[in-house]
C-alpha positions as CSV (number, residue, x, y, z in Angstrom):
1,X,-4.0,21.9,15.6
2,X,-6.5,22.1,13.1
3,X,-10.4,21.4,13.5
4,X,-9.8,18.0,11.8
5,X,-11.9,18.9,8.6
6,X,-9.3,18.3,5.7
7,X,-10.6,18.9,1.9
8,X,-10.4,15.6,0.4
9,X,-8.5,15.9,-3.0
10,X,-8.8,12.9,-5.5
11,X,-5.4,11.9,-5.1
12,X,-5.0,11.1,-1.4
13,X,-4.7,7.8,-0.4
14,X,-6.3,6.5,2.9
15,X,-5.8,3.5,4.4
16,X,-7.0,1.4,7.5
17,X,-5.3,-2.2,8.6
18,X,-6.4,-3.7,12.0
19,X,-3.5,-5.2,14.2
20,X,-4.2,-8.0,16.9
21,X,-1.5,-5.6,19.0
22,X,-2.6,-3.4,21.6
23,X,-2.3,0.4,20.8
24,X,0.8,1.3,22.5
25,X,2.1,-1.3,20.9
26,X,1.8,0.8,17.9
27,X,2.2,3.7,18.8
28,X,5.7,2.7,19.4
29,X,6.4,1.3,16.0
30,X,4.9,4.4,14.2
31,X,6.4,7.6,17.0
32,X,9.8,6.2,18.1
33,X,12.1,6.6,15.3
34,X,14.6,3.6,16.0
35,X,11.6,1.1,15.3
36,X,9.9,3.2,13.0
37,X,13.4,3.4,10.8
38,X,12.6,-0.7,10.3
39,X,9.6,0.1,8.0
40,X,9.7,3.7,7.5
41,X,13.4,4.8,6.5
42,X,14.4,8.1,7.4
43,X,15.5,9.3,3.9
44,X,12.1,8.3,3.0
45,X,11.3,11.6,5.0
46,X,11.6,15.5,4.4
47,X,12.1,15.9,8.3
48,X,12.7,12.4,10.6
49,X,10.8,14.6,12.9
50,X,7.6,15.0,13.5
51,X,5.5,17.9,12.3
52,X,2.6,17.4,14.2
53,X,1.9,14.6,17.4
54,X,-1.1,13.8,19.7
55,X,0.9,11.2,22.0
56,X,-1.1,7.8,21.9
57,X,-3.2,9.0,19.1
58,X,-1.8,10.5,16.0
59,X,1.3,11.4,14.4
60,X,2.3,13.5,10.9
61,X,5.5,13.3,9.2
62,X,6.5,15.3,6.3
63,X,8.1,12.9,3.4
64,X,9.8,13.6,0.3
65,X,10.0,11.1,-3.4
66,X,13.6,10.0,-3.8
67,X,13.4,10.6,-7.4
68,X,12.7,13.9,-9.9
69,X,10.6,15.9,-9.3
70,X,11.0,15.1,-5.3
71,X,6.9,16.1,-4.6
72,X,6.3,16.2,-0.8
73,X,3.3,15.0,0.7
74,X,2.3,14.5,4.3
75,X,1.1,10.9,5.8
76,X,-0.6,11.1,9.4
77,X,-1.0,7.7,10.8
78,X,-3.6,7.3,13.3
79,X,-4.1,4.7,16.2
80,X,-7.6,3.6,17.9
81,X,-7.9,0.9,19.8
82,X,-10.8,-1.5,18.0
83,X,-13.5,-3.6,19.0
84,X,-11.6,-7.0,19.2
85,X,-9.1,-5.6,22.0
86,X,-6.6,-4.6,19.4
87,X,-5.9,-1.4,17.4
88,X,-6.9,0.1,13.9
89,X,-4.0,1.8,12.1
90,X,-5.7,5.1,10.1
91,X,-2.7,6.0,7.7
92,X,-4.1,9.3,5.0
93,X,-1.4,10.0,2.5
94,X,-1.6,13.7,0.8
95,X,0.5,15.1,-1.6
96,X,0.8,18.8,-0.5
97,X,3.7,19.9,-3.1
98,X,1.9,23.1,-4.4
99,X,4.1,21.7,-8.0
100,X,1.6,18.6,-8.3
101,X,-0.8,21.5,-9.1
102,X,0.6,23.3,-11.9
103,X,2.1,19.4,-13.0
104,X,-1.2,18.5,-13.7
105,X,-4.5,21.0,-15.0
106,X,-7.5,20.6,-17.5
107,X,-6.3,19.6,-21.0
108,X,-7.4,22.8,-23.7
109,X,-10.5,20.3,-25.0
110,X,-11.0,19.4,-21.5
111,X,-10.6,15.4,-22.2
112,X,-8.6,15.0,-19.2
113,X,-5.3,16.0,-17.0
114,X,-2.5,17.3,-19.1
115,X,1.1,16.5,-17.6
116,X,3.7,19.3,-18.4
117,X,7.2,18.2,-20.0
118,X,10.0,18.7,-17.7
């Protein structure tokens, strides 16, 4: 496990959503793969398992686009219970395909992001 510091890129998406339901609750919906499958659909990932889990607290999955050029990113989705007795949902979204990289780069008059042709 890393020490939690992550360098914050301008295209990762974080999100939180509060839930009257308490955390195990959840935890369930997001770990266990039968429920998670409802919302979360397996192809949807590179690996249905897991690449990282904290039980009760955090979970990472590794997922995959359906569609050209099939970037991979990583979505962690992290549970807390908050103040009103239920649970905050912390779900961080990061492309990690080293291609995004070379798909996008300073433009030769620098006016912006050039995207490559395919």
């Amino acid at each position: 496990m890393n020490d939690g510091k992550t360098e914050k890129r301008e295209h990762d998406i974080e999100l939180e959503y509060d839930f009257d339901e308490p955390p195990q609750k959840v935890w369930r919906a997001i770990s266990i793969p039968e429920f998670r499958e409802s919302w979360l659909p397996g192809d949807a990932l590179a690996d249905p398992e897991a690449t990282s889990i904290t039980p009760g607290q955090e979970v990472r999955y590794r997922m995959r686009d359906n569609a050209p050029p099939f970037l991979e990113s990583t979505v962690t989705f992290t549970v807390t219970p908050n103040s009103s007795g239920g649970t905050s949902l912390r779900i961080s979204h990061r492309l990690t395909d080293a291609r995004f990289d070379r798909m996008t780069g300073a433009a030769a008059n620098s006016n912006g992001p050039l995207m490559l042709a395919a």
